[in-house]
N, CA, C and O of each residue as an XYZ file, in Angstrom:
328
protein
N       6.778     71.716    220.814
C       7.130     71.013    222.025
C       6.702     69.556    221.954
O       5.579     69.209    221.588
N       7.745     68.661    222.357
C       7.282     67.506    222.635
C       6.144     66.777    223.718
O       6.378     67.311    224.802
N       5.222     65.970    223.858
C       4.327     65.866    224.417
C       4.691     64.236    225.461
O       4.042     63.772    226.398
N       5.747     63.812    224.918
C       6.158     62.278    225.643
C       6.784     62.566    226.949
O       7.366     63.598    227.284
N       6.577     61.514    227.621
C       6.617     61.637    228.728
C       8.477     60.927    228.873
O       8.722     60.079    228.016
N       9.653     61.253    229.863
C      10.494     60.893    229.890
C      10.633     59.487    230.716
O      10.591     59.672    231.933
N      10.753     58.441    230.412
C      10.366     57.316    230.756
C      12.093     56.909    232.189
O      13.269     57.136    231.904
N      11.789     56.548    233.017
C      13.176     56.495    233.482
C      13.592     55.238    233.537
O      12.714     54.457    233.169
N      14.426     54.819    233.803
C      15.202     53.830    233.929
C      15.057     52.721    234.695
O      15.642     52.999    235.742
N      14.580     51.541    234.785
C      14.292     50.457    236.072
C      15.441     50.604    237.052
O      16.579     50.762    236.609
N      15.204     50.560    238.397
C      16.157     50.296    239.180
C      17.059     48.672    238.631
O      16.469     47.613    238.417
N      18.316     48.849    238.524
C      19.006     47.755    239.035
C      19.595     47.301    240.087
O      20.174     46.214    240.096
N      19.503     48.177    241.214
C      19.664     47.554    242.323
C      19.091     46.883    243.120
O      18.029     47.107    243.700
N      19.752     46.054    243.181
C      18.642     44.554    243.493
C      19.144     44.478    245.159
O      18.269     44.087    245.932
N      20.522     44.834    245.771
C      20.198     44.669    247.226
C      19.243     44.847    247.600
O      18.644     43.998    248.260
N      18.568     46.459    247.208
C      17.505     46.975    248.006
C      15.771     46.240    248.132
O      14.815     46.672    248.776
N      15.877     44.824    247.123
C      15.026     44.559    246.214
C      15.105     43.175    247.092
O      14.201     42.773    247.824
N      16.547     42.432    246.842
C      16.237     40.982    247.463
C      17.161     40.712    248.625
O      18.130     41.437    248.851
N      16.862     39.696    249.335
C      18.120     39.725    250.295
C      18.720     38.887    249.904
O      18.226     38.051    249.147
N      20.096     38.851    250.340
C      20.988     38.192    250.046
C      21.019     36.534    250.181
O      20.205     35.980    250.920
N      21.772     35.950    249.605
C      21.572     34.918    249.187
C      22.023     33.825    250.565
O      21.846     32.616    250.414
N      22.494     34.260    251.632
C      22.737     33.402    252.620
C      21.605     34.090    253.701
O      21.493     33.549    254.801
N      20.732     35.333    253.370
C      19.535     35.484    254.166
C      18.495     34.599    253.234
O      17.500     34.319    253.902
N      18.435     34.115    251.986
C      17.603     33.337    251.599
C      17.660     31.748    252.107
O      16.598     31.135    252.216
N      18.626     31.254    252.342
C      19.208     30.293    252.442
C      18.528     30.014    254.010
O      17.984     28.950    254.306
N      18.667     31.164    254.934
C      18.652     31.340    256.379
C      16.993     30.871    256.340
O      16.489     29.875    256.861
N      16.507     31.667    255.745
C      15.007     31.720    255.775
C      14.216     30.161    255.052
O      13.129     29.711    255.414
N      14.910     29.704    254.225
C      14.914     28.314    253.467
C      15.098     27.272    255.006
O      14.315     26.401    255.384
N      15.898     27.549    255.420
C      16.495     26.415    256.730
C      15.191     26.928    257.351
O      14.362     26.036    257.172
N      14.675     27.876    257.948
C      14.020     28.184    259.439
C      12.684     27.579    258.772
O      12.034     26.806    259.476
N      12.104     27.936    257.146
C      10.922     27.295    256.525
C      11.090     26.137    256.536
O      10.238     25.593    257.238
N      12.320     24.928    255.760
C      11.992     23.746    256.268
C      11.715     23.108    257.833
O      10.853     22.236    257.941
N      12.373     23.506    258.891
C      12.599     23.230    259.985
C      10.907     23.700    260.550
O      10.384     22.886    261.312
N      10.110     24.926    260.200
C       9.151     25.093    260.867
C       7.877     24.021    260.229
O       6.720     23.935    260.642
N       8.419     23.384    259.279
C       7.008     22.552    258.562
C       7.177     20.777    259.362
O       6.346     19.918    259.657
N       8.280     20.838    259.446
C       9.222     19.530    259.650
C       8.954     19.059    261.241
O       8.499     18.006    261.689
N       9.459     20.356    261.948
C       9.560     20.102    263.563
C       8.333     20.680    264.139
O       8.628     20.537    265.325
N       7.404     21.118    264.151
C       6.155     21.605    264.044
C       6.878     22.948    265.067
O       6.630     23.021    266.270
N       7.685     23.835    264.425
C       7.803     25.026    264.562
C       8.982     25.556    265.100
O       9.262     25.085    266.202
N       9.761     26.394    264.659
C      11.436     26.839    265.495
C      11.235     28.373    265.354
O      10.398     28.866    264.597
N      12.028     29.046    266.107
C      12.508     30.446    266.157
C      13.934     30.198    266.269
O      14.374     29.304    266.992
N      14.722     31.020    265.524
C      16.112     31.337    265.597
C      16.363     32.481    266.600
O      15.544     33.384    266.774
N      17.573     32.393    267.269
C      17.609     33.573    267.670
C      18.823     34.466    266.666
O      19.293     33.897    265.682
N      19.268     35.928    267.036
C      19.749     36.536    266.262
C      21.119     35.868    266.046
O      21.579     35.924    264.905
N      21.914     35.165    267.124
C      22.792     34.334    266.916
C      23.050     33.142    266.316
O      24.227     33.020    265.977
N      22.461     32.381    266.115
C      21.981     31.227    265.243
C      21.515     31.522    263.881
O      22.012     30.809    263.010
N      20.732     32.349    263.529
C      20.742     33.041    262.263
C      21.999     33.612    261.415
O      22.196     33.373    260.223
N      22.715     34.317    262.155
C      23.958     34.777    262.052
C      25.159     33.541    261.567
O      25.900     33.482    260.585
N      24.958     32.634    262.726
C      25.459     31.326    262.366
C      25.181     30.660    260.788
O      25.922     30.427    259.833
N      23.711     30.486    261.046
C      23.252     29.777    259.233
C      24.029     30.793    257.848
O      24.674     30.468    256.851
N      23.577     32.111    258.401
C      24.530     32.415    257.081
C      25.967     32.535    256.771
O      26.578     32.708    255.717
N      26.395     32.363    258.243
C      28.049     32.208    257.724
C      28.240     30.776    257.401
O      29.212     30.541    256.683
N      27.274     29.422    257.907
C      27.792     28.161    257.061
C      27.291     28.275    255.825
O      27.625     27.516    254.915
N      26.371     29.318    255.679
C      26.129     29.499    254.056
C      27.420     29.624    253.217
O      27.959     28.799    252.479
N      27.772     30.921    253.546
C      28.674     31.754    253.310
C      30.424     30.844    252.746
O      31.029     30.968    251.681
N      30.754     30.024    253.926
C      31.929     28.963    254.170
C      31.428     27.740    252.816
O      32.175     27.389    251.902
N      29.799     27.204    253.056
C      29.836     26.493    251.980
C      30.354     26.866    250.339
O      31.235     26.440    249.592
N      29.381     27.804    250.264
C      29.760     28.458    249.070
C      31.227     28.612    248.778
O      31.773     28.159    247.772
N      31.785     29.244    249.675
C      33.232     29.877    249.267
C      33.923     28.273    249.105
O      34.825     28.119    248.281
N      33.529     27.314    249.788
C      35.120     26.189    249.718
C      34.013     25.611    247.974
O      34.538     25.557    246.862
N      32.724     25.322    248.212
C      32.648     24.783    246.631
C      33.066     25.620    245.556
O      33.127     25.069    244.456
N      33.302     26.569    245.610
C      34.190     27.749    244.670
C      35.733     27.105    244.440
O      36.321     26.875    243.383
N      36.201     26.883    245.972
C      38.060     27.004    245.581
C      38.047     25.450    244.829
O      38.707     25.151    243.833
N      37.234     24.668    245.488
C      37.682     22.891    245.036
C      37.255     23.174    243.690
O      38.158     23.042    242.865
N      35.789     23.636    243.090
C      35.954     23.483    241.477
C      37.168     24.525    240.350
O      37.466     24.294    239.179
N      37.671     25.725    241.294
C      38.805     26.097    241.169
C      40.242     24.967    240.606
O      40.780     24.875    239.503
N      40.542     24.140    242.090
C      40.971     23.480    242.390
C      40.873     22.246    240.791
O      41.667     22.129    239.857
N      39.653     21.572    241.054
C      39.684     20.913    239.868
C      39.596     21.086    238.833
O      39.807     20.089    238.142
N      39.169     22.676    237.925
C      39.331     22.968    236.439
C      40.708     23.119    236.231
O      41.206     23.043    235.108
N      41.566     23.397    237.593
C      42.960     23.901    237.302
C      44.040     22.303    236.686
O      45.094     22.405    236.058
N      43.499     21.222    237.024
C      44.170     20.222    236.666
C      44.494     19.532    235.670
O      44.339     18.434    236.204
N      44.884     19.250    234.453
C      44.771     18.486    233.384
C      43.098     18.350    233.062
O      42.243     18.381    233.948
N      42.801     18.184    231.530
C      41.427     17.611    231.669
C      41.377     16.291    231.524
O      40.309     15.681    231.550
N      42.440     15.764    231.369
C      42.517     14.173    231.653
C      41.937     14.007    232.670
O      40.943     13.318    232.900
N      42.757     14.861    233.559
C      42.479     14.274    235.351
C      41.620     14.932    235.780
O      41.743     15.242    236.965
N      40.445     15.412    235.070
C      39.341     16.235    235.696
C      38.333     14.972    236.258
O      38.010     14.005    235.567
N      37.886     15.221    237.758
C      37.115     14.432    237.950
C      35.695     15.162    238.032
O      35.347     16.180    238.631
N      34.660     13.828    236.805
C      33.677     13.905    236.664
C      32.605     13.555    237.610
O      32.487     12.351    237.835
N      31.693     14.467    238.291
C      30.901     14.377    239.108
C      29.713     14.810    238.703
O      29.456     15.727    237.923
N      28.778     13.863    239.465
C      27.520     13.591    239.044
C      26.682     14.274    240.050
O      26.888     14.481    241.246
N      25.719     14.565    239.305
C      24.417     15.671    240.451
C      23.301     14.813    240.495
O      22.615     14.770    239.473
N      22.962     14.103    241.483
C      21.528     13.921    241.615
C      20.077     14.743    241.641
O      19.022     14.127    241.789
């Protein structure tokens, strides 16, 4: 008989693990704003709010770099990140 122990598998599910990336974002806004303004509470509506302009940001910087890989690379315009 073997004596090793059956080792299992790491979870990869990471929902259960992190929140999502426009509840990080949410929580990023309410942390700057509470150091900044000497303190905020969101309510459940306004929270709700931050992650759908999360949500809208993300999705339109998706279609425009869409938008611009789809064009000639002549006419690709080069943009700079500070």
């Amino acid at each position: 008989m073997s004596t090793e122990k059956k080792q299992e598998a790491p979870s990869t599910d990471l929902s259960k693990n992190q929140p999502s990336q426009s509840e990080r974002f949410t929580n990023m806004v309410v942390k700057e704003f509470s150091t900044n303004a000497g303190g905020i509470k969101l309510t459940s509506l306004q929270r709700k709010l931050c992650q759908n302009y999360f949500i809208k940001l993300d999705q339109t910087l998706k279609d425009n770099e869409k938008k611009r890989l789809a064009k000639s690379k002549k006419y690709h315009n080069n943009l700079k990140f500070n």
